[in-house]
Backbone as JSON Lines, residues from 0, in Angstrom:
{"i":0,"aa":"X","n":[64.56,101.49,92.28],"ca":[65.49,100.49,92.74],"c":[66.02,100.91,94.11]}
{"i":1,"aa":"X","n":[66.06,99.94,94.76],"ca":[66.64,100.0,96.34],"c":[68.06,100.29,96.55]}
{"i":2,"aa":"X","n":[68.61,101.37,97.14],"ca":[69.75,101.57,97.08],"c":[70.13,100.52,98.34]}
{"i":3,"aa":"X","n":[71.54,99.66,98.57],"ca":[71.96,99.25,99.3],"c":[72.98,99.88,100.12]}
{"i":4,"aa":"X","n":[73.1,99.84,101.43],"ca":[74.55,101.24,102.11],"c":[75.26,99.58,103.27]}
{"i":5,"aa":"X","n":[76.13,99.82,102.93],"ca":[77.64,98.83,102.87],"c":[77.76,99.2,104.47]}
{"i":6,"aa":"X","n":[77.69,98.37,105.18],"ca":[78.1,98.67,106.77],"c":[78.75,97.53,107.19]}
{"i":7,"aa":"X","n":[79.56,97.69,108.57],"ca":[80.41,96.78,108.91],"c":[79.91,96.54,110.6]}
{"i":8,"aa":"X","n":[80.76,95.32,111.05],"ca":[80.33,94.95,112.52],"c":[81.85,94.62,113.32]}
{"i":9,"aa":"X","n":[82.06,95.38,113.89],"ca":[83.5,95.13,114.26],"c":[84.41,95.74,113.87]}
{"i":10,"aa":"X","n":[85.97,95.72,113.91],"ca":[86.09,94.72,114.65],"c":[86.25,94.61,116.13]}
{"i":11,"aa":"X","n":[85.76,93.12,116.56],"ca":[85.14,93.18,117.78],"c":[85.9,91.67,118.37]}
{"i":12,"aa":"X","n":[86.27,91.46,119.81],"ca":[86.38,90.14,120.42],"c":[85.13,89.81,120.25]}
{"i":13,"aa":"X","n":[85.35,88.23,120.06],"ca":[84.41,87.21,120.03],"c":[84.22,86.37,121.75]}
{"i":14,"aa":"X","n":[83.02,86.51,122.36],"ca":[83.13,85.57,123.44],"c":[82.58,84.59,123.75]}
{"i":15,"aa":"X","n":[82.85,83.62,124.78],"ca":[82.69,82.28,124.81],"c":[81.24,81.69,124.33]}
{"i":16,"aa":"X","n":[80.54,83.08,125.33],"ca":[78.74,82.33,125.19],"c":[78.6,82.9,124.06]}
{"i":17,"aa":"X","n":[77.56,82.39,123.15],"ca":[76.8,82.76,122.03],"c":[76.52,84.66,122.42]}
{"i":18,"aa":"X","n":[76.59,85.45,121.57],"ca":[76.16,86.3,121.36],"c":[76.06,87.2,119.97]}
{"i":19,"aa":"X","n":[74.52,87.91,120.3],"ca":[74.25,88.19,119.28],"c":[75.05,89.32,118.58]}
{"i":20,"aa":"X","n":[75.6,89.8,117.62],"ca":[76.33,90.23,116.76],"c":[75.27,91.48,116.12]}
{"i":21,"aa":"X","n":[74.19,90.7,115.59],"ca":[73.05,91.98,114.72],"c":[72.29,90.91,114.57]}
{"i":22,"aa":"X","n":[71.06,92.11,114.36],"ca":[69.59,91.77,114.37],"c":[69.51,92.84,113.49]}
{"i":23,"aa":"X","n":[68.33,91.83,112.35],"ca":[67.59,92.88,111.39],"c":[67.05,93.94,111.62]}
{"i":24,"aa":"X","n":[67.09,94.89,111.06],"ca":[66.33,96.07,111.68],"c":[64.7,95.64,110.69]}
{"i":25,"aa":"X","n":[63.56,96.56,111.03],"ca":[62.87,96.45,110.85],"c":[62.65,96.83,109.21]}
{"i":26,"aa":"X","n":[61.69,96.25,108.21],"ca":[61.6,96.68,107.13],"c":[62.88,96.92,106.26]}
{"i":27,"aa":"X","n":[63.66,95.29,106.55],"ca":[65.34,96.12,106.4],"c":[65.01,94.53,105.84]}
{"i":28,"aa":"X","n":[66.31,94.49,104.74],"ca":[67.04,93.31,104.47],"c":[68.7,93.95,103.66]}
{"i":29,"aa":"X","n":[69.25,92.44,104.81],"ca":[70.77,92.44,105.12],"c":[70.98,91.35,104.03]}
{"i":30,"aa":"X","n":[72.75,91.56,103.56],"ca":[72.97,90.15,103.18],"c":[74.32,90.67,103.31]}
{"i":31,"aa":"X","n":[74.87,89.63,104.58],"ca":[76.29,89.47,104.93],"c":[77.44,88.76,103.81]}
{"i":32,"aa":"X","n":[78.06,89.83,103.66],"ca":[78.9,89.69,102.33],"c":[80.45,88.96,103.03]}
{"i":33,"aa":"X","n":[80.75,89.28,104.1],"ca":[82.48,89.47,104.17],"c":[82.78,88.92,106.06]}
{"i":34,"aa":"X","n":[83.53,87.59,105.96],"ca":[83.39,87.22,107.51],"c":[85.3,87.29,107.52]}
{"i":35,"aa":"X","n":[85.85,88.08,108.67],"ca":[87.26,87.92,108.82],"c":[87.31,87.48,110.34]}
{"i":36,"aa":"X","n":[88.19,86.38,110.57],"ca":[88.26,86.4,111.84],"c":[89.94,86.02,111.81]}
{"i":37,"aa":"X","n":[90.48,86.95,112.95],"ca":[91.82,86.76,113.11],"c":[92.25,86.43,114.83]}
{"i":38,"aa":"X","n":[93.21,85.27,114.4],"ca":[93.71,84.7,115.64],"c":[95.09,84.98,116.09]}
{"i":39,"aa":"X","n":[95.57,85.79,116.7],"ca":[96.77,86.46,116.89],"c":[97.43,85.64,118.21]}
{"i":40,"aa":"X","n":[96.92,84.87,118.52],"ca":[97.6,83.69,119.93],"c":[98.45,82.82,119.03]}
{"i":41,"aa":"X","n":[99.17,82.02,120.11],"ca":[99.63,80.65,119.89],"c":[99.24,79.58,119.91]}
{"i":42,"aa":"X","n":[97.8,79.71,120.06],"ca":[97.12,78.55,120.19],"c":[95.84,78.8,119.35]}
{"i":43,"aa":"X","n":[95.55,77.14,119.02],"ca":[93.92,77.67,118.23],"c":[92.95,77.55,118.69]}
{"i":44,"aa":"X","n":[91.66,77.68,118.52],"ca":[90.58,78.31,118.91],"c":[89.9,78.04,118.05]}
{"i":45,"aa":"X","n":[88.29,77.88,118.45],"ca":[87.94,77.54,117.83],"c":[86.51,78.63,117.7]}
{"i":46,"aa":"X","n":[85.89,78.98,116.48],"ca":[84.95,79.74,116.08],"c":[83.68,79.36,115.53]}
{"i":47,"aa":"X","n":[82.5,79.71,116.41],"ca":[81.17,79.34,115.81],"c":[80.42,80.23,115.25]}
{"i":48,"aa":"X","n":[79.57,80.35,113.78],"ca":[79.05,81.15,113.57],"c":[77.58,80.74,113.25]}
{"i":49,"aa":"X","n":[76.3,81.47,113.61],"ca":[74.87,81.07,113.0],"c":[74.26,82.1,113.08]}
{"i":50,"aa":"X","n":[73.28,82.15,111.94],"ca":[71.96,82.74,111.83],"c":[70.94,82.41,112.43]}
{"i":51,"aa":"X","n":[70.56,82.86,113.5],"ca":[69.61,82.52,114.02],"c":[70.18,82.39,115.66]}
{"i":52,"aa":"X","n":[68.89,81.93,116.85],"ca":[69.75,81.78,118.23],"c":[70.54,80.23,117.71]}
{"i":53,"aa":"X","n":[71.91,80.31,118.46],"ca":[72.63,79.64,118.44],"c":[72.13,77.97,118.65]}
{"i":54,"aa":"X","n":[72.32,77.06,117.63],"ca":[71.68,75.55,117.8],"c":[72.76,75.38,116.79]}
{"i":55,"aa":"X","n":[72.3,73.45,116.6],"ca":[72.96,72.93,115.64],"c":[72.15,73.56,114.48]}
{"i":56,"aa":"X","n":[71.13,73.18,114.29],"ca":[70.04,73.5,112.68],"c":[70.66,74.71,112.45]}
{"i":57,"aa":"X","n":[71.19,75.69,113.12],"ca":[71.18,77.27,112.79],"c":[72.76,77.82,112.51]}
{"i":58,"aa":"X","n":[73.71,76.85,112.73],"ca":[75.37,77.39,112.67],"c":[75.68,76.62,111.35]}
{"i":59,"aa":"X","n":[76.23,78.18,110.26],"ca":[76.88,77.89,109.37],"c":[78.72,77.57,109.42]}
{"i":60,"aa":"X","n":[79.59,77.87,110.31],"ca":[80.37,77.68,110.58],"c":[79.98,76.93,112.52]}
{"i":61,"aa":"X","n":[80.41,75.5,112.12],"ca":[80.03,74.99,113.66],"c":[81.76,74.59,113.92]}
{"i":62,"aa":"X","n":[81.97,75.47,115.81],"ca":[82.97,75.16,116.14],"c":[84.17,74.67,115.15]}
{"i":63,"aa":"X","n":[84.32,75.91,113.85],"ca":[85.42,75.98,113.18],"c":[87.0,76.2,114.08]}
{"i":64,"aa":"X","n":[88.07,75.2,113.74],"ca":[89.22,75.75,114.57],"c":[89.8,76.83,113.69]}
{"i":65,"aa":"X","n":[90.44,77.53,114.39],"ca":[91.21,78.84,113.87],"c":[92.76,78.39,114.07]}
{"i":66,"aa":"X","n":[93.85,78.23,113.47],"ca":[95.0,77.76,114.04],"c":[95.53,79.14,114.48]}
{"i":67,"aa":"X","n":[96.46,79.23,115.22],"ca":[97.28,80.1,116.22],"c":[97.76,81.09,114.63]}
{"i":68,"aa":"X","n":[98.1,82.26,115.15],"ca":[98.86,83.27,114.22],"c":[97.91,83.36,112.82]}
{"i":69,"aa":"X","n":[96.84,82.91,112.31],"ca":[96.16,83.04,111.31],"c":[94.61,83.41,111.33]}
{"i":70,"aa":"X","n":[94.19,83.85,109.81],"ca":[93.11,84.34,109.62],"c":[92.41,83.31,108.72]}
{"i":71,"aa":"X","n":[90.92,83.97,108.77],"ca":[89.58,82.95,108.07],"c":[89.29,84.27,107.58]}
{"i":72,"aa":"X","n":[88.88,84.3,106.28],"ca":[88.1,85.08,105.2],"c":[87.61,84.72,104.57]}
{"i":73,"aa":"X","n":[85.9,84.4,104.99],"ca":[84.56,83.91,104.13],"c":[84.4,84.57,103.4]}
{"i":74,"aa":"X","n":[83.74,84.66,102.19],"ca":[82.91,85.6,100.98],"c":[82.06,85.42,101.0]}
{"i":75,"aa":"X","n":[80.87,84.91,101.94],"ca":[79.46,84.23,101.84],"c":[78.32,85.09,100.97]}
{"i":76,"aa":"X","n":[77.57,84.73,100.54],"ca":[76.07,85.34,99.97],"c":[74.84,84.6,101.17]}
{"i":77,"aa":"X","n":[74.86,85.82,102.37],"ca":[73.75,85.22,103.49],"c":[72.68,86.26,103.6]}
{"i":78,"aa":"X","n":[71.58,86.32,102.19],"ca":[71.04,86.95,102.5],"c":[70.11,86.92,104.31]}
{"i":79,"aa":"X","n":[69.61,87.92,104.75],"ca":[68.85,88.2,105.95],"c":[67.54,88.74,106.09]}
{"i":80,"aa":"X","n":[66.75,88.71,106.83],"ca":[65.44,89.62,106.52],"c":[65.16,89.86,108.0]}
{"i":81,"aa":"X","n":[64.19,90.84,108.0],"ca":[64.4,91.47,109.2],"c":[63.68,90.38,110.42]}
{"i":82,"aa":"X","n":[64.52,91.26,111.95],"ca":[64.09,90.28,112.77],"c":[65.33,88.81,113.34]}
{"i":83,"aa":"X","n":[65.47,88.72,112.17],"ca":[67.16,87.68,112.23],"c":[68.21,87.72,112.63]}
{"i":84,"aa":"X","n":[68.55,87.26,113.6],"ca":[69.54,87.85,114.4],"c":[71.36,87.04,113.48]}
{"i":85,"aa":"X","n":[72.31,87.4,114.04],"ca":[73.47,86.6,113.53],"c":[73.96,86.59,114.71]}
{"i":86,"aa":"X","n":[74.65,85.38,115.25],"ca":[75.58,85.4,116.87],"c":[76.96,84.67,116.53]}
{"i":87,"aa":"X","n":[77.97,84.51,117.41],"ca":[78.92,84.06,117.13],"c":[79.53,83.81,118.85]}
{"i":88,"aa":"X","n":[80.22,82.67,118.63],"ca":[80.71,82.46,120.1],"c":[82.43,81.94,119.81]}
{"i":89,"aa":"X","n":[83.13,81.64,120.4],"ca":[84.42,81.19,120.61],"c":[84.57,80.6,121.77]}
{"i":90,"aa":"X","n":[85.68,79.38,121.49],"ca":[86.32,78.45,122.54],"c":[86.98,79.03,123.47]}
{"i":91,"aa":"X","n":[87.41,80.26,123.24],"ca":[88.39,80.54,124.43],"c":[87.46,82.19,124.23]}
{"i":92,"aa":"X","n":[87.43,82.63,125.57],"ca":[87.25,84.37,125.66],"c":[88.26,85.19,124.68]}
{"i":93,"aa":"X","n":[87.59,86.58,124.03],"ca":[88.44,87.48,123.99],"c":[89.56,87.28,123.29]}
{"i":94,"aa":"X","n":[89.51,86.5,122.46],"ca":[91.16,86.13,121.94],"c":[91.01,86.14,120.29]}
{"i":95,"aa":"X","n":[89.66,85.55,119.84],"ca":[89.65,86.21,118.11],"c":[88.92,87.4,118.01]}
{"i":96,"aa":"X","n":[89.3,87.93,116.93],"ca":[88.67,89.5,116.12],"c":[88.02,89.21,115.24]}
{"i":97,"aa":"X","n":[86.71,89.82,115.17],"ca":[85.83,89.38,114.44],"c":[85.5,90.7,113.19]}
{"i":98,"aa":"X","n":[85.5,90.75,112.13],"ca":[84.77,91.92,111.39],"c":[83.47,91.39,110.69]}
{"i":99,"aa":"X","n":[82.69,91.75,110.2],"ca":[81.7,91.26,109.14],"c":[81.41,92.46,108.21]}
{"i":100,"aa":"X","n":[81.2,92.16,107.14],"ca":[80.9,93.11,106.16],"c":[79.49,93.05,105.84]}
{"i":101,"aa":"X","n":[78.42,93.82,105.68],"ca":[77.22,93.51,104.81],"c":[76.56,94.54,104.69]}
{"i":102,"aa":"X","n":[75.48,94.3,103.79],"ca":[74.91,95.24,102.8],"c":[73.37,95.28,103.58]}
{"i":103,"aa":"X","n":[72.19,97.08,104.13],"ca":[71.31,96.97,104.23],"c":[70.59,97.48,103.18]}
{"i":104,"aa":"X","n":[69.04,97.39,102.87],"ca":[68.44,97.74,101.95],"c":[66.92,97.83,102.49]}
{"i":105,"aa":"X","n":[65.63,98.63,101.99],"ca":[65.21,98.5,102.68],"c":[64.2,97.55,101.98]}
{"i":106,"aa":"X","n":[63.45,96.95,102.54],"ca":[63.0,95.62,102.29],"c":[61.26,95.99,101.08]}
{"i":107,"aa":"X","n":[61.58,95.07,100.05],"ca":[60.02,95.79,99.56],"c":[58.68,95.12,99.74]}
């Protein structure tokens, strides 16, 4: 049985253009367990998230708003396989915190 080892991404500012976050490693499968994003402004903002390069077909959270002073905490089951990238962009620069939680394993 494949042991799985629990790693994290962040936490990190989110910026405007799409960028990539993680890419599968090779002979690897991911499955992103845990999305926090915190908005510590007075204003909201808004947060995109996808698997894959950034499109409509590919964003599971499209241009979500974040309201001012609050947090988003997904629990998703996204499994990944290698090669797959995850990106995330925001409406305004530098202003949400991003963590992700997920699990690698190595792929059989």
């Amino acid at each position: 049985m494949a042991s799985r080892i629990p790693k994290r991404i962040g936490p990190a500012l989110v910026a405007t253009g799409p960028t990539t976050l993680y890419t599968v490693p090779t002979s690897v499968k991911a499955v992103i367990k845990h999305v926090h994003v915190a908005n510590t402004t007075a204003a909201a903002v808004t947060f995109t998230l996808s698997i894959g390069a950034d499109a409509a077909g590919t964003r599971v959270y499209p241009a979500r708003s974040i309201p001012a002073g609050t947090e988003l905490d997904l629990f998703p089951y996204w499994p990944m396989v290698a090669a797959e990238i995850l990106t995330a962009s925001a409406g305004t620069n530098n202003i949400l915190t991003l963590t992700i939680g997920y699990d690698e394993e190595l792929a059989s």
